[in-house]
C-alpha positions in Angstrom: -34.7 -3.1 4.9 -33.2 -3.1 1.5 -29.2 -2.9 1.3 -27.5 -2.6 -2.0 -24.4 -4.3 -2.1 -23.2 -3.9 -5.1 -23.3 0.2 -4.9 -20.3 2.3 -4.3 -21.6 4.4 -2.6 -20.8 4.5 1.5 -20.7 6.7 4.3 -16.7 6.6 3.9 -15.6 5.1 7.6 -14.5 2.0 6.0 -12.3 4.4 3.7 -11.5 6.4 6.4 -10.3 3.7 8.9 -8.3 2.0 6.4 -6.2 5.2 5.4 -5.6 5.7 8.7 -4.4 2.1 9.9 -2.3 2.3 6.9 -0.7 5.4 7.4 0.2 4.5 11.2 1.3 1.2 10.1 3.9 2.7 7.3 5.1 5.2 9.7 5.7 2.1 12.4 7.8 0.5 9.7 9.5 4.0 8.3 10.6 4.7 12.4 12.0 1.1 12.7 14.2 1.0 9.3 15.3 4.1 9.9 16.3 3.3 13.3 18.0 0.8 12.0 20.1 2.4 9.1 21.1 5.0 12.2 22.2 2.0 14.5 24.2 0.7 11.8 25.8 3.9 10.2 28.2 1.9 7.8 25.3 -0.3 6.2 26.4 -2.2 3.5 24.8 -4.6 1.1 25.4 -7.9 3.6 23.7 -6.1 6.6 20.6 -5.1 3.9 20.7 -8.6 3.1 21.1 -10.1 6.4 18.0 -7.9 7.7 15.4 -8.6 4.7 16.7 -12.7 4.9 14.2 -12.7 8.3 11.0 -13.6 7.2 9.2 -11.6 9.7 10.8 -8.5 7.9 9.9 -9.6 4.6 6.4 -9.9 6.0 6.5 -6.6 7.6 7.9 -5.4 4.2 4.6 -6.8 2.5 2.5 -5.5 4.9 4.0 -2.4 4.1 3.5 -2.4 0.7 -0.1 -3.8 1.2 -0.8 -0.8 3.2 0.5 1.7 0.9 -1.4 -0.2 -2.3 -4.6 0.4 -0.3 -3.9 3.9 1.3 -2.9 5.0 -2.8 -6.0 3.4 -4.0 -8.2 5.0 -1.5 -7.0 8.5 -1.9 -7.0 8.3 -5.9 -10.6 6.6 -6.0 -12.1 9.6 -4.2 -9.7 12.4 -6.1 -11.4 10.8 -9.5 -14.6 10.5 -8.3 -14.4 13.9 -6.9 -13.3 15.5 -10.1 -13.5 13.3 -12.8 -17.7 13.4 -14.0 -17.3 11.1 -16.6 -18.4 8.2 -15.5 -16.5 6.2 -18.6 -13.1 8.4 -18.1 -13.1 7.3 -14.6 -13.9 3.8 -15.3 -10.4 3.4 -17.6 -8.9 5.5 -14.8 -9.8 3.5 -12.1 -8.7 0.4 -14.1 -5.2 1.3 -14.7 -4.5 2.2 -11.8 -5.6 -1.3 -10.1 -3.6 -2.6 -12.4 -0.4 -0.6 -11.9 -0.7 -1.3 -8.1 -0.9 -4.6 -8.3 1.6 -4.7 -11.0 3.8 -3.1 -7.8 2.5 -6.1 -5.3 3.8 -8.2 -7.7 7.0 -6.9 -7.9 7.5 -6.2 -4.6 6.8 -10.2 -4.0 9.2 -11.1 -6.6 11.8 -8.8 -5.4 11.4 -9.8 -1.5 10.8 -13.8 -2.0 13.1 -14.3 -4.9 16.9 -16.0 -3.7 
C-alpha cells in the first residue's frame, strides 16, 4: 500500500485530538491562576514575580502558550481551507499566520526567560 506523506490531506483525528488536549490543558492552567489570584486577593507585582520566578510555572506557562499556538493554528488552517478556494490566497494566508504565531512563541520565551 501506497501512503502519501507529503499530502494534507487526513481523516482529521490528529487535528481533532490535538485541539482537544490543548483546550483541557489551557483550561487546567486558566483554573489554577485563577485560583491563585483568588487566594491572594491583594496581588501585587512581587507575588506575580515570585510565582513566574518557579521554573515549573514558566514551563507550564510555555506549555500554555504552545498549546494555544497549536489549538489557533488548527482552527484557522481548517476555517481557510474551508472557505478560502484559492489555493494561492490561502497559501500567503497560511504563511502569515505561522509566522505571527511564532512571532508570539518568541515573545512569550523572551518575556518568561528574560531576568
Amino acid at each position: 500500500m501506497v501512503k502519501n506523506v507529503l499530502s494534507t490531506a487526513g481523516y482529521g483525528t490528529r487535528d481533532w485530538l490535538i485541539q482537544r488536549f490543548s483546550a483541557i490543558f489551557m483550561a487546567v492552567y486558566c483554573f489554577a491562576l485563577i485560583s491563585y489570584i483568588v487566594w491572594l486577593p491583594s496581588i501585587n507585582y512581587y507575588d506575580w514575580h515570585n510565582l513566574f520566578a518557579n521554573t515549573w510555572v514558566k514551563i507550564a506557562t510555555i506549555l500554555f502558550v504552545l498549546s494555544l499556538l497549536f489549538h489557533a493554528w488548527i482552527g484557522m488552517w481548517t476555517v481557510f481551507t474551508d472557505y478560502i478556494r484559492s489555493s494561492v490566497l490561502r497559501a500567503i494566508k497560511e504563511a502569515l499566520v505561522l509566522i505571527m504565531l511564532a512571532a508570539c512563541f518568541f515573545w512569550a520565551l523572551m518575556i518568561l526567560w528574560s531576568v
